[in-house]
C-alpha positions, 0 to 999 in steps of 0.5 A, spaced: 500 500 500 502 507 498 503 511 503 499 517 500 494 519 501 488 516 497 486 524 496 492 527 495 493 523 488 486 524 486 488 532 487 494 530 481 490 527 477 485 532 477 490 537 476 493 533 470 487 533 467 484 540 467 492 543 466 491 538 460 484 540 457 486 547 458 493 545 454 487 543 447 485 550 445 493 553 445 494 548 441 489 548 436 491 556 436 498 554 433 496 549 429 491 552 425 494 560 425 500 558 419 493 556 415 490 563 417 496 567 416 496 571 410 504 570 408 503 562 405 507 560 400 503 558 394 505 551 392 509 549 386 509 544 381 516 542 383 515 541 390 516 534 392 509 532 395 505 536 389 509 532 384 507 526 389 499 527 389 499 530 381 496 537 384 495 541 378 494 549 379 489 548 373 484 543 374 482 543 367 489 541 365 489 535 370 487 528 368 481 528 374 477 522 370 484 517 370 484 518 378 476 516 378 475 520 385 468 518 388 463 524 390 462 529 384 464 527 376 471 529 374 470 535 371 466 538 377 473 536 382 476 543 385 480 544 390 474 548 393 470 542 394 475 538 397 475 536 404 482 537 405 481 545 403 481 551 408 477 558 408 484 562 406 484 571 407 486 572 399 481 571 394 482 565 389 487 561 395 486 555 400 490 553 406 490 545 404 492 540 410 495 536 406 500 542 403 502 544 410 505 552 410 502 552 404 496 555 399 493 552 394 488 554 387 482 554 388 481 551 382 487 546 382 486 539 383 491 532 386 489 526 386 487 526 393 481 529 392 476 528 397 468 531 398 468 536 402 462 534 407 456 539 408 
């Protein structure tokens, strides 16, 4: 048996968790404040992961019907309408989570298109 007091480790358990909880908001404020700032970087052609996913800034030029994404036909498949997609500061731009630190076209295309639900 511990030679603590049954109460004195219920009160670090409660302190741990209300200093973890307290911890979440701060943490969604960082993360999500590079998706907010208007400086990003635009995503380039050569960048390793657009390479990767096929991402076209122009989704007309892309070949979306190869990909063959559920959700919407081929022709209707924008970064606008992806789940992916983040409400961005400037017009005509989205912040995407798959592209961190970076903003995309909102009317690009990669192959991880994914309908955005609602």
């Amino acid at each position: 048996m511990s030679d603590k007091p049954m109460n004195k480790s219920r009160r670090d358990a409660v302190k741990t968790m209300l200093g973890g909880l307290a911890a979440v908001p701060v943490m969604n404020l960082v993360a999500t404040a590079a998706a907010y700032a208007q400086d990003l970087p635009a995503v380039t052609m050569d960048d390793p992961t657009a390479q990767a996913l096929k991402y076209n800034p122009d989704a007309t030029a892309a070949d979306r019907a190869a990909a063959a994404r559920p959700g919407l036909p081929p022709e209707e498949q924008f970064c606008s309408n992806c789940n992916f997609a983040q409400d961005y500061a400037e017009e005509g731009w989205l912040a995407c989570t798959l592209f961190p630190g970076k903003k995309v076209k909102s009317e690009g295309w990669c192959t991880s298109w994914t309908l955005k639900q609602g």
